[in-house]
N, C-alpha and C positions, 0 to 999 in steps of 0.2 A: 817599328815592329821588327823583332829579330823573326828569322825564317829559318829550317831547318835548309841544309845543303843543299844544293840540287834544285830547290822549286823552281827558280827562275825556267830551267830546262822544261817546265810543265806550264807554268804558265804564260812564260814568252807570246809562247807561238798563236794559245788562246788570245792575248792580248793585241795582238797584231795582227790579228784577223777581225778583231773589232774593230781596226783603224782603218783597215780595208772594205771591210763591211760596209762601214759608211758612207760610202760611194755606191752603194749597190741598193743595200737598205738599211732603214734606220732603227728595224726592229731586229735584222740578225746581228747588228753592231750591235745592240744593246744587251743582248742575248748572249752574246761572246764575252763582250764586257765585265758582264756580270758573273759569267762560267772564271773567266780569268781572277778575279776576285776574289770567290770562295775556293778556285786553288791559291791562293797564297792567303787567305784565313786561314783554309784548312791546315798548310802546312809553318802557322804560326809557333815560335819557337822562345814563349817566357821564361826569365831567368828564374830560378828555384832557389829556396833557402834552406838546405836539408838539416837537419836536428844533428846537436854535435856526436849523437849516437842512434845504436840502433839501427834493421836491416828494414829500409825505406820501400816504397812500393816501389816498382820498377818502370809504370804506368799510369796516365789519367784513367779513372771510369770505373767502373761496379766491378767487385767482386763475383765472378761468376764461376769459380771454383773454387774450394778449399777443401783438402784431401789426403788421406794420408796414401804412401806411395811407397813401397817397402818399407826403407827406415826413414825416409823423409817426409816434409810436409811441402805440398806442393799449392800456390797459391794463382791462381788464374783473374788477370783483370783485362775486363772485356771494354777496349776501346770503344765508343760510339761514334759517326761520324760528327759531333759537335764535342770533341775530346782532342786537346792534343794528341799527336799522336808522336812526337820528343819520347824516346825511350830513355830512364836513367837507370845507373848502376845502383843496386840497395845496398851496396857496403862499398869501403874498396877494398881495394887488392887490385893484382895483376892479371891478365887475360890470358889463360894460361893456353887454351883452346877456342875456334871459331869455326863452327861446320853447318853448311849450307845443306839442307836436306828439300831437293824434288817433292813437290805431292801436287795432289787436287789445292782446288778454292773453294769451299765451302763455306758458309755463314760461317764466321767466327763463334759465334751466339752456343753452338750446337755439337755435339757428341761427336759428328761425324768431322768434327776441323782436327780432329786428330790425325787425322790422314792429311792437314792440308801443306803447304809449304813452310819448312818454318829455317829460321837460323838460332843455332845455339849458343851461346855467349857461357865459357867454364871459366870460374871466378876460383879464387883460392878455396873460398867457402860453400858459395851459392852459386845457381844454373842458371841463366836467364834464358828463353825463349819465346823468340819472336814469332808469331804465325799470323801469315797471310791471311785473309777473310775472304769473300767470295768477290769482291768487286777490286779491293788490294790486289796486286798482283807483284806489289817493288818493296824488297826489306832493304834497307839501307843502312850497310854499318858506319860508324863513325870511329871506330878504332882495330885497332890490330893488333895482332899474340903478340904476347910479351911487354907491352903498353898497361903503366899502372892509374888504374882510378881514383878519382875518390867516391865519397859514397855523393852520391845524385847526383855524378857527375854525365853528360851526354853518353851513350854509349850506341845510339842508331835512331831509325824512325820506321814508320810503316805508311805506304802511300794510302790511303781511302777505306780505314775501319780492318780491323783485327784485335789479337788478344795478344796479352805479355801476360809467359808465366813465370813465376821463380820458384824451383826447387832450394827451398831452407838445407842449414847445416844439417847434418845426424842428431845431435845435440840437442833442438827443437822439435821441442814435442806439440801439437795440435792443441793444446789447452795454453802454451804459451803467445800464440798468436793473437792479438788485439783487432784484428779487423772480424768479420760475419760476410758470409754470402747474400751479397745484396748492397752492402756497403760503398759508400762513392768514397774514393780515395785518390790523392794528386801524386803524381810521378816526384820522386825525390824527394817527400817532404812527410806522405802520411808513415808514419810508423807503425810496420805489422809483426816487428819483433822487436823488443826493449835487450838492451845488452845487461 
């Protein structure tokens, strides 16, 4: 099982506390054991097969925005904690800009995560945005300005439940988009604009 970057750092220490535990006792070893475990499920990291076209979700999990936003269409999909949480690029291009924006931690779920932490990923075309959720606290990039992708190619993760949005081209209009609010969609693979 491939792992997103980093987990080891989260689950180590879980893990090695159950091997000590076990001297102590056999139900906080197991307890530990098992905490270490579903971090490194959680932070499970499946290879994807992106469609040779088209701007791919950017995220596992439900559609829980879809919106028109000045002149663009902006798409929100709400990671759940049994959702990867592997973020991919929905086209490629080059990373032209990357900015880390301060906030709260709110439910991801909810109106008020707009205020919450998020990092912006500006693509030639498309926006991506990572935002924190209330128990998340760690976005983690995996690439850097001026670094080209392809489309569902890795481009970061989110520790424990949040939302990835992508702001669409100017060019796409809201009737163009194949996904619905509510819809379960896979990171790099569902397609929510046909080229």
């Amino acid at each position: 099982m491939q792992l997103a970057p980093g987990t080891w750092r989260l689950a180590g220490p879980v893990l090695l506390a159950a091997v000590v535990a076990a001297f102590v006792s056999p139900l906080w070893s197991v307890g530990a054991a098992i905490l270490g475990l579903l971090i490194l499920w959680f932070h499970r990291d499946p290879d994807r097969h992106p469609p040779a076209s088209g701007i791919v979700a950017p995220a596992d999990g439900r559609v829980s925005v879809l919106r028109r936003e000045d002149s663009r269409v902006r798409v929100g999909v709400f990671m759940n904690v049994t959702d990867v949480h592997v973020n991919r690029a929905p086209s490629g291009g080059t990373l032209r800009e990357r900015t880390h924006v301060p906030g709260a931690n709110r439910p991801a779920f909810t109106k008020d995560s707009d205020r919450n932490e998020r990092l912006h990923f500006a693509f030639d075309d498309v926006r991506v945005t990572l935002i924190a959720g209330w128990f998340a606290r760690r976005i983690y990039p995996h690439v850097e300005p001026g670094e080209y992708v392809e489309r569902g190619e890795r481009i970061g993760h989110v520790s424990f439940g949040s939302r990835a949005d992508v702001l669409l081209p100017e060019r796409v209009s809201i009737d163009d988009v194949r996904v619905s609010k509510g819809d379960r969609v896979r990171a790099g693979e569902t397609v929510l604009v046909a080229d």
